[in-house]
VOBA-1610 file (N, C-alpha, C; in pm, whole numbers, padded with zeros to 5 digits, always signed):
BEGIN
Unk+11328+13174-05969Unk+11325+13271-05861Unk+11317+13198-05727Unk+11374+13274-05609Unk+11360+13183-05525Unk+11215+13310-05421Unk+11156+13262-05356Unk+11082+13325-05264Unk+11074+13277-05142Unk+11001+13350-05031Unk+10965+13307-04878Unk+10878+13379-04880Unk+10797+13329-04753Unk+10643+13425-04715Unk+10672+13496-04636Unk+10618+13615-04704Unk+10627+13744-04590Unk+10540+13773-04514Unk+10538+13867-04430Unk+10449+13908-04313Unk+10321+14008-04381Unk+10379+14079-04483Unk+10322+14204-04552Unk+10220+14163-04678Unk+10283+14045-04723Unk+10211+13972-04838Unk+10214+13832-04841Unk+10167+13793-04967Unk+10193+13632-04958Unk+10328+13622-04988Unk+10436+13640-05081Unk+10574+13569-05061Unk+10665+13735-05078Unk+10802+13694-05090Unk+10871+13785-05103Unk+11021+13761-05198Unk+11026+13818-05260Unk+11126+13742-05370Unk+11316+13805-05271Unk+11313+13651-05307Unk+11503+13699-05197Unk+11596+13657-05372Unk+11585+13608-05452Unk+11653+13625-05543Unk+11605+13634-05686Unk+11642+13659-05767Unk+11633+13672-05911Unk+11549+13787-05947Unk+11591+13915-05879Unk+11573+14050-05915Unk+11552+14065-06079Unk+11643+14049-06146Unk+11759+14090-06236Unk+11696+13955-06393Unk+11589+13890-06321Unk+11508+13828-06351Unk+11394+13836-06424Unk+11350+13869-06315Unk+11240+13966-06304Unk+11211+14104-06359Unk+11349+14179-06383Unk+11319+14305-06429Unk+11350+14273-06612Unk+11368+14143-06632Unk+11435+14081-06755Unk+11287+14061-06805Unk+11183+13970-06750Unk+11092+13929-06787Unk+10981+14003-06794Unk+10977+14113-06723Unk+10909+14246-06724Unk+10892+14308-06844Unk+11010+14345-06919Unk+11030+14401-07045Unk+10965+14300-07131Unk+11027+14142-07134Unk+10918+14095-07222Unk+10804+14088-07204Unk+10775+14145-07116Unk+10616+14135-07124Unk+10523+13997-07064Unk+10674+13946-06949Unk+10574+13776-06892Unk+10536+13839-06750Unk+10443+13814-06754Unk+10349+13816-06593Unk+10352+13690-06523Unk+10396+13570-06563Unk+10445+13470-06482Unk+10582+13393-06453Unk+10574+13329-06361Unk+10726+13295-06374Unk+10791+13173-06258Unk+10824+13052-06227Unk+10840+12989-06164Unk+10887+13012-06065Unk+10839+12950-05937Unk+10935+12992-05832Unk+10992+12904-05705Unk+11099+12908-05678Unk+11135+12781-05543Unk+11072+12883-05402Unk+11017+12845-05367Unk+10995+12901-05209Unk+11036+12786-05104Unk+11120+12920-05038Unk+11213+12818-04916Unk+11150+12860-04788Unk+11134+12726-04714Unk+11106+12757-04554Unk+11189+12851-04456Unk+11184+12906-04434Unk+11288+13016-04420Unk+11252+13151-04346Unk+11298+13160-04245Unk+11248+13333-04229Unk+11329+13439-04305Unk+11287+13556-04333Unk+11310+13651-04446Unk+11481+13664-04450Unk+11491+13683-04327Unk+11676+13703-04251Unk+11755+13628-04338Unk+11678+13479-04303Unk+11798+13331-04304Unk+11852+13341-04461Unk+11686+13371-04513Unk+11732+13375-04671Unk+11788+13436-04738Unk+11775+13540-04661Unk+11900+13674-04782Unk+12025+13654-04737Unk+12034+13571-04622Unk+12226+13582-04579Unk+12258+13438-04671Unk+12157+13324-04683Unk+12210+13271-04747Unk+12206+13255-04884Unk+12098+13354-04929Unk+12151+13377-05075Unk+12294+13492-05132Unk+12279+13541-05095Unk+12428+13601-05078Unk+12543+13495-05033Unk+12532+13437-04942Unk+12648+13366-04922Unk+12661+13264-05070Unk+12560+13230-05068Unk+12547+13113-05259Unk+12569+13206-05375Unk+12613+13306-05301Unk+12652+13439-05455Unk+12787+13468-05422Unk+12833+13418-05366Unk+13002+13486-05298Unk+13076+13455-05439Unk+13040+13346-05456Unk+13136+13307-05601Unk+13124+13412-05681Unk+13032+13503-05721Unk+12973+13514-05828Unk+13074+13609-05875Unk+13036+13730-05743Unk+13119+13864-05749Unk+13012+13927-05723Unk+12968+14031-05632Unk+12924+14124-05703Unk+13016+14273-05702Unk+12974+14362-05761Unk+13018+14507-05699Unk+12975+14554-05591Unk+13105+14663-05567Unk+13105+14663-05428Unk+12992+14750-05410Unk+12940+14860-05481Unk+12807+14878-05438Unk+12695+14788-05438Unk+12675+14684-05489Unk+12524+14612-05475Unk+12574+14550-05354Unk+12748+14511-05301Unk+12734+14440-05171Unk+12711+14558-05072Unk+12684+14716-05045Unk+12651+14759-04990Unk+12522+14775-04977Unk+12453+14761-05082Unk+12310+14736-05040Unk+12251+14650-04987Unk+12352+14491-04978Unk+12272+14425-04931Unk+12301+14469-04736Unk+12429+14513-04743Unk+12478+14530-04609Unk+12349+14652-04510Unk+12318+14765-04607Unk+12269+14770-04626Unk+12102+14800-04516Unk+12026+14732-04610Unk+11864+14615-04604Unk+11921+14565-04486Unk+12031+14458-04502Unk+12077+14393-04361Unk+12033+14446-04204Unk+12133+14612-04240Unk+12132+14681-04137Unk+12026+14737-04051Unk+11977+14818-04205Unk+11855+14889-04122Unk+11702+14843-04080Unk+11729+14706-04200Unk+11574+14652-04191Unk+11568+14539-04042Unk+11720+14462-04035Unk+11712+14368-03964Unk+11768+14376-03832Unk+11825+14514-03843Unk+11929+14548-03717Unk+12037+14456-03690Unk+12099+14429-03776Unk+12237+14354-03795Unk+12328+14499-03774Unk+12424+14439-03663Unk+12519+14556-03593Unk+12673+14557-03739Unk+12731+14626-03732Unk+12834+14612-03822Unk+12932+14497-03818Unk+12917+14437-03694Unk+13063+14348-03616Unk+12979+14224-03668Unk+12772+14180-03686Unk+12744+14076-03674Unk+12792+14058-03833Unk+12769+14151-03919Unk+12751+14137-04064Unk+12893+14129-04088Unk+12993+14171-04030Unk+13147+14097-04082Unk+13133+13980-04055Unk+13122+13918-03900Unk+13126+13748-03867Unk+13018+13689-03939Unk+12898+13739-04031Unk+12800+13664-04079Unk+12895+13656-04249Unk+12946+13748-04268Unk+13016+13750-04413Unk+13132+13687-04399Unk+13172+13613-04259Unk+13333+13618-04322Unk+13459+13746-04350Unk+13419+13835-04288Unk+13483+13942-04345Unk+13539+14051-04240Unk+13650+14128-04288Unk+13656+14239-04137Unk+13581+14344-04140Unk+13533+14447-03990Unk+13452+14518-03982Unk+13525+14654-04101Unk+13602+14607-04127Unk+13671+14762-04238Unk+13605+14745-04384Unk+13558+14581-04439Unk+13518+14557-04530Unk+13367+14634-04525Unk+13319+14586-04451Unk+13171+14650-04369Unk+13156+14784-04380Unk+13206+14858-04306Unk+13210+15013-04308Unk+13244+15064-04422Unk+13350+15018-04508Unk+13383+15076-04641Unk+13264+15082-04709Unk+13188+14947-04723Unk+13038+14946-04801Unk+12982+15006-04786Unk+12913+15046-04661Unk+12828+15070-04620Unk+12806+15246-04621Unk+12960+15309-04591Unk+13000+15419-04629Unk+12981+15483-04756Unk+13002+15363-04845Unk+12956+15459-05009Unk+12808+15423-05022Unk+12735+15319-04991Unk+12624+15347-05035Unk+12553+15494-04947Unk+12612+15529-04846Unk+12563+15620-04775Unk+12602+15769-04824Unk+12675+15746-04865Unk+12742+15899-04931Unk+12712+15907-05069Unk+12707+15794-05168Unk+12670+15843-05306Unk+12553+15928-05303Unk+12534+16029-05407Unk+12377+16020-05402Unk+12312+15938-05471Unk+12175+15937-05462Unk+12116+15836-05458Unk+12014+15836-05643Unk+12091+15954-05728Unk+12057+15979-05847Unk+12119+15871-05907Unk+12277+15891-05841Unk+12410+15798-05919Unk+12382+15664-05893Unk+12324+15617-05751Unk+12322+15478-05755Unk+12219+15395-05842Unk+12109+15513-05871Unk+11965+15444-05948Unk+12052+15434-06104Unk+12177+15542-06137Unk+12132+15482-06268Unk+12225+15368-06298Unk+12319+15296-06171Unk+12388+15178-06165Unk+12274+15106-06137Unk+12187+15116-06108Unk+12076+15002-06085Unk+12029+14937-06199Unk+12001+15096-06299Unk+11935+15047-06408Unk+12008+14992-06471Unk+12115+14987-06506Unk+12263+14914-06555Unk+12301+15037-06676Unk+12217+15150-06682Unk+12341+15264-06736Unk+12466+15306-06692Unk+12491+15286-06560Unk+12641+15333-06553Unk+12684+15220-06475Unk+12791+15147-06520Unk+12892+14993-06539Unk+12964+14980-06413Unk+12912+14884-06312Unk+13012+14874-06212Unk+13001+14687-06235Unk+13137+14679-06239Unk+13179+14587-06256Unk+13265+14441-06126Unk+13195+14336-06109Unk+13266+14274-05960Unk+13385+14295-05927Unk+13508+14237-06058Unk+13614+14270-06012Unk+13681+14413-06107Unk+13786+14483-06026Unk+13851+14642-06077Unk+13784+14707-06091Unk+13674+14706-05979Unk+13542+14828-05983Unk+13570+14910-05922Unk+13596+15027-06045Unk+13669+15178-05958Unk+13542+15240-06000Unk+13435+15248-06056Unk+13299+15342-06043Unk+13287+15401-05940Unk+13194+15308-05856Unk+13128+15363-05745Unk+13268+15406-05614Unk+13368+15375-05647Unk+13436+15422-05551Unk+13541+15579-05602Unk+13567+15568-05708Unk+13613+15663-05758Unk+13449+15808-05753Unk+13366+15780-05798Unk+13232+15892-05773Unk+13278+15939-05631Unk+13278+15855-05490Unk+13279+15850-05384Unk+13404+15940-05352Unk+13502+15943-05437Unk+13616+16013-05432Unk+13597+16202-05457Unk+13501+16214-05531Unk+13461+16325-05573Unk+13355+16411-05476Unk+13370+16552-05490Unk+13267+16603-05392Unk+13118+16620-05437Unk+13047+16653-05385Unk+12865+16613-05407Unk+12854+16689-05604Unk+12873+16836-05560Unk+12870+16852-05747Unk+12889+16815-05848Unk+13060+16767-05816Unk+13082+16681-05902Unk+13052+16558-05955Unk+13034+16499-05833Unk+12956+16370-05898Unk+12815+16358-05916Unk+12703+16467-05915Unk+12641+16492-05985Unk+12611+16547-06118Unk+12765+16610-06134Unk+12775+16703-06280Unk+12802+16579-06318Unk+12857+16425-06282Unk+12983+16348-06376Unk+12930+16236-06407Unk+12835+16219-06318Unk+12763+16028-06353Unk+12674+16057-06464Unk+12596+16151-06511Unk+12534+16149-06623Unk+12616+16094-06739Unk+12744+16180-06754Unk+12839+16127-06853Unk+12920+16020-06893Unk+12933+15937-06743Unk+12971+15837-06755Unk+12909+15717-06803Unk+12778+15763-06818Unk+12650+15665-06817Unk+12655+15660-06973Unk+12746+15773-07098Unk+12787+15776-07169Unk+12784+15581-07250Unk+12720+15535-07356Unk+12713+15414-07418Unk+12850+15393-07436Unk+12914+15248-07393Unk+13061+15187-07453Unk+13162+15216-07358Unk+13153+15269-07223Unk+13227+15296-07144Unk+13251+15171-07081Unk+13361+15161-07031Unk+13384+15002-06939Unk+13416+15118-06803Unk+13420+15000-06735Unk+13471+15078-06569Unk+13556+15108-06570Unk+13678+15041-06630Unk+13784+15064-06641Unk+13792+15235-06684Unk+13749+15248-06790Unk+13812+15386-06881Unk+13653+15481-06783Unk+13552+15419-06690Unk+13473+15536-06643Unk+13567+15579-06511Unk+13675+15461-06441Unk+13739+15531-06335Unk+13836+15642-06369Unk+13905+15581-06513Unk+14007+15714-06581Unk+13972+15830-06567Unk+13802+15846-06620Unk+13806+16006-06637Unk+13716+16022-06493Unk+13683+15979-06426Unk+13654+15992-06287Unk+13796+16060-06228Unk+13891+15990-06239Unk+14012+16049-06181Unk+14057+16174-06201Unk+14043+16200-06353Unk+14113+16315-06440Unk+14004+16434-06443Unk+13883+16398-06376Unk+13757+16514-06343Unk+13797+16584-06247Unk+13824+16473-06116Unk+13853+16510-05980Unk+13987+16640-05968Unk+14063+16587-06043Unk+14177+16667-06064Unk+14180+16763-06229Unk+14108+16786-06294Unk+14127+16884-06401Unk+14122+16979-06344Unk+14053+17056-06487Unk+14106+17224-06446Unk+13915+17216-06510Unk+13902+17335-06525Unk+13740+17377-06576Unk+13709+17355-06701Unk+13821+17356-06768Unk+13820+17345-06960Unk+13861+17168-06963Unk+13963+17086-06884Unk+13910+16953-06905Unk+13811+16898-06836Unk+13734+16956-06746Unk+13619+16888-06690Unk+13494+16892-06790Unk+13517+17044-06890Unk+13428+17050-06944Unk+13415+16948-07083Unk+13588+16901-07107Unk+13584+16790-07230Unk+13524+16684-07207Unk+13586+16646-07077Unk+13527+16511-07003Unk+13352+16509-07020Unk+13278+16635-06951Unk+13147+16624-06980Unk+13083+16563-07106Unk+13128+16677-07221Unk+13107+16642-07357Unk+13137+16550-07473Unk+13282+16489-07429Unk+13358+16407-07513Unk+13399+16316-07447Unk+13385+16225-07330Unk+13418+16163-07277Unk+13511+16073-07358Unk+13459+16014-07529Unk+13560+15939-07583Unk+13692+16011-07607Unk+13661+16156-07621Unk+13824+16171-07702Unk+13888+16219-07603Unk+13892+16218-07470Unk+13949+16255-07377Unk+14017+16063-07338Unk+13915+16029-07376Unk+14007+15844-07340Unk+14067+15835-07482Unk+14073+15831-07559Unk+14134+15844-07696Unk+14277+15940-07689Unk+14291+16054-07607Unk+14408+16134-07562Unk+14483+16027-07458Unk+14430+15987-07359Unk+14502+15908-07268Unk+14580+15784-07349Unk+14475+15718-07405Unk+14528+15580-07463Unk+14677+15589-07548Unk+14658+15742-07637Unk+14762+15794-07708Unk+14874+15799-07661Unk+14828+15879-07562Unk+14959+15942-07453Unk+15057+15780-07394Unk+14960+15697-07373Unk+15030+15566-07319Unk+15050+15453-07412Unk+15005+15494-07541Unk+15110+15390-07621Unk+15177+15394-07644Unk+15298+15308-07637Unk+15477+15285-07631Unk+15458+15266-07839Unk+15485+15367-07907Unk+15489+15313-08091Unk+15581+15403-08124Unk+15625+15376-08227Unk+15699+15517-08307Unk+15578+15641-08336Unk+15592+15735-08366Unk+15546+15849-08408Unk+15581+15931-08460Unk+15486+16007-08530Unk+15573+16096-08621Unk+15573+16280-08530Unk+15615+16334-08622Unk+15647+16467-08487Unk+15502+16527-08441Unk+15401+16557-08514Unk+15283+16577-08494Unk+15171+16505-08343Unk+15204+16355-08402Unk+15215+16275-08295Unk+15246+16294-08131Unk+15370+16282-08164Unk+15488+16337-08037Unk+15457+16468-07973Unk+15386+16528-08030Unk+15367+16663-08001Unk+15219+16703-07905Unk+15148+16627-07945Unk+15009+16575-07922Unk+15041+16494-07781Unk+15110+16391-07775Unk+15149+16296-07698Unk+15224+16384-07594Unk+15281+16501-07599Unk+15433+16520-07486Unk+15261+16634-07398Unk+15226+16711-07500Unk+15097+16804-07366Unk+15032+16693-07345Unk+15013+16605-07392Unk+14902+16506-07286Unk+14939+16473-07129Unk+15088+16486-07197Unk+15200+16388-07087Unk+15161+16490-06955Unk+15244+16634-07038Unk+15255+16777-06914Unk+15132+16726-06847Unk+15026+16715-06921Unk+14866+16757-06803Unk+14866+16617-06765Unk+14873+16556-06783Unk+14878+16400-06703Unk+14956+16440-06535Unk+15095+16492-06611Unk+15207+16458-06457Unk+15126+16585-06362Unk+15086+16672-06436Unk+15033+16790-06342Unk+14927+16753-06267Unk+14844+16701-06316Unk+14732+16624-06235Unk+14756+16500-06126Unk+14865+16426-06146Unk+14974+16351-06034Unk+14995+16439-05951Unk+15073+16555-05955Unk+15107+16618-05847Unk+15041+16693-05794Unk+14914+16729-05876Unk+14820+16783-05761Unk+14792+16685-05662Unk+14725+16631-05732Unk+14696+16479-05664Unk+14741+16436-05522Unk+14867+16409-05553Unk+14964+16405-05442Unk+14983+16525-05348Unk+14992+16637-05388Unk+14985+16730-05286Unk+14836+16773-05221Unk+14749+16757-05252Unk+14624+16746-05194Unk+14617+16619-05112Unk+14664+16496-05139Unk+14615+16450-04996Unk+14670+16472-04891Unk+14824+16566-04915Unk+14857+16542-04764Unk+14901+16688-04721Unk+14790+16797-04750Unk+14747+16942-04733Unk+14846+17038-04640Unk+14925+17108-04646Unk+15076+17159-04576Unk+15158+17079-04510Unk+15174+16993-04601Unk+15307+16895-04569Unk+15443+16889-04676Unk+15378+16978-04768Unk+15472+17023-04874Unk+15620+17057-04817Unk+15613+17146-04770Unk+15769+17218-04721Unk+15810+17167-04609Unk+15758+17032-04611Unk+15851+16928-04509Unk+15932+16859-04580Unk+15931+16864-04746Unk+15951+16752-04828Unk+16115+16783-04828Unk+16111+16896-04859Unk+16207+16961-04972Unk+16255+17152-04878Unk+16377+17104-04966Unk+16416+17291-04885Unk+16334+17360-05006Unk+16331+17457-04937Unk+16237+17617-05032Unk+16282+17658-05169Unk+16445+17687-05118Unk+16471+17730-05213Unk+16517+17650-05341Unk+16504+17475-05366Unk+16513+17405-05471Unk+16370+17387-05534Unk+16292+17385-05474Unk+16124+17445-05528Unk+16093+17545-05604Unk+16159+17602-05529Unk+16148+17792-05618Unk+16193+17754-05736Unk+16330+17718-05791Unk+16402+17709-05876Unk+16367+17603-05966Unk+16309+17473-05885Unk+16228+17387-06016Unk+16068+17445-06052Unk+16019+17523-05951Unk+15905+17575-05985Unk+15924+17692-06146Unk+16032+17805-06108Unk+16037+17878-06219Unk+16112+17801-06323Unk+16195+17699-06317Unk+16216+17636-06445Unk+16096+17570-06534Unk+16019+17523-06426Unk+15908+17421-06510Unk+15794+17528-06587Unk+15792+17669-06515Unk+15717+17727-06549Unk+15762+17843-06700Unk+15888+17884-06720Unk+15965+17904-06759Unk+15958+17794-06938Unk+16002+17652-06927Unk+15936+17598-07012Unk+15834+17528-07070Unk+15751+17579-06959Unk+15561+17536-07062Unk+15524+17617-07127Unk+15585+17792-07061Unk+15495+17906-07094Unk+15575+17903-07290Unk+15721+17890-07262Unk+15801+17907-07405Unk+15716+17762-07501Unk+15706+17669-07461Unk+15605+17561-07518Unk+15510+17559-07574Unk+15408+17625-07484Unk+15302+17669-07540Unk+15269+17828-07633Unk+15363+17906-07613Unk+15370+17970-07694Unk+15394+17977-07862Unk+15509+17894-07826Unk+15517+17822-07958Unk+15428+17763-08051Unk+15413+17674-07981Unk+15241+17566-08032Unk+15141+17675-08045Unk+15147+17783-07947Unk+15022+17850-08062Unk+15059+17952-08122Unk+15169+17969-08149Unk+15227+18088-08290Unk+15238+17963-08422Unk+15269+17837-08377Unk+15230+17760-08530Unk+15125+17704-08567Unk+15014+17714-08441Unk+14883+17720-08456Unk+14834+17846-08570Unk+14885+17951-08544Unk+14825+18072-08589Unk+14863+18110-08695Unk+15015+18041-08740Unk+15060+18034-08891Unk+15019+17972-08946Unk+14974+17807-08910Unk+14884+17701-08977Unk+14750+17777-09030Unk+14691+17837-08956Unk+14536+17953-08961Unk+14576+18014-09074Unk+14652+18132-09046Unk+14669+18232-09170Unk+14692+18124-09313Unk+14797+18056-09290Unk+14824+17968-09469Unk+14688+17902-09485Unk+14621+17895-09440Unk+14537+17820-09477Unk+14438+17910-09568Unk+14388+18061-09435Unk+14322+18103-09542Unk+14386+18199-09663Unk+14512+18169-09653Unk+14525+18264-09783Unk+14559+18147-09870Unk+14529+18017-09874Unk+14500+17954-09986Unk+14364+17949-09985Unk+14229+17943-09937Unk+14131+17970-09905Unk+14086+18085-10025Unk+14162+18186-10023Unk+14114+18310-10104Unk+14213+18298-10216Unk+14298+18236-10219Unk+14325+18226-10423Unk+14293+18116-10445Unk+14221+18017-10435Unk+14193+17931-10473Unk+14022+17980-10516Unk+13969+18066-10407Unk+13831+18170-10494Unk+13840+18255-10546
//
């Protein structure tokens, strides 16, 4: 561990948190420590700077930005030129630790929900979502066996579902990544398969184009004339409704054969 003396107590630990909360559980009440001459400042910029290698996520680098800010009154412009970094890197941080709530960030603290140094779409994808939601959604993500990777997937596919996949996502988080993975493996298949695979597809592209038309909110009918919209609108609509109809009239024939082998077989 490294420490310095504080004003408030005798020392103050500037690194090996993560240490400490390690040795806790086993049950050690002691533990070695380097204490550096140092005022409290010098040491946390330069333990962080001796962590640049490391990685961290981009939320723990907002916390340190952070402590920085409010404890030390480091302006946004000093903490880019003290990091090396531009004031956009700065504000981005500093922005999500300020907007998450602060339920979601404790349980990335505790290391239930996975943010990872590098392709850490967690904490920024949550950040993407509005306050409910990412209170209805980090519990689930916190879900055992999730990587960041597959917690930004259904982060994405929350933001944009409908009420019946937000509610899979809640409950099943695996077989909703188990549908995706399907949907995007390039294999042969058999028709069952294919069939499974082509509605994944529909609600996949539908959730793209919401997507896309939500960020850039009545700019639609700048794209395109009216009346080729209309006409791909009632085509597309035209064959999901015949699609899904289908799929569930052989849903409902599959049902009936079933139970009338069900009852001669008793």
């Amino acid at each position: 561990m490294v420490v310095v003396r504080g004003e408030a107590g005798p020392f103050v630990l500037v690194d090996g948190y993560k240490r400490v909360r390690a040795l806790c559980r086993l049950h050690r009440d002691t533990v070695d420590a380097v204490l550096w001459a140092l005022p409290e400042l010098e040491a946390l910029l330069l333990v962080q700077g001796l962590r640049t290698g490391e990685g961290d996520s981009v939320l723990e680098q907002g916390w340190w930005l952070r402590e920085l800010h409010e404890r030390f009154g480091l302006t946004a412009s000093e903490l880019a030129r003290r990091f090396d970094k531009g004031p956009s890197w700065v504000s981005r941080r500093l922005g999500l630790v300020r907007e998450l709530p602060e339920a979601v960030q404790e349980l990335v603290r505790s290391g239930a929900l996975v943010c990872c140094p590098r392709g850490d779409e967690t904490p920024r994808a949550l950040g993407r979502a509005n306050l409910a939601q990412c209170l209805e959604l980090a519990p689930a993500l916190a879900a055992p066996g999730l990587s960041s990777r597959q917690i930004g997937t259904l982060c994405a596919a929350f933001v944009a579902g409908t009420d019946e996949s937000r509610t899979l996502i809640l409950t099943a988080p695996h077989l909703v990544l188990r549908a995706e993975t399907e949907a995007q493996r390039p294999r042969d298949k058999n028709a069952a398969e294919r069939v499974l695979s082509d509605i994944a597809a529909v609600a996949a592209i539908a959730r793209r184009t919401r997507r896309v038309l939500a960020a850039q909110p009545g700019q639609a009918a700048m794209w395109w004339p009216r009346g080729e919209i209309r006409a791909a609108i009632t085509a597309a609509e035209a064959d999901t409704a015949a699609l899904f109809t289908l799929v569930r009239k052989e849903m409902a024939d599959v049902g009936r054969e079933h139970a009338d082998g069900d009852s001669e077989a008793s």
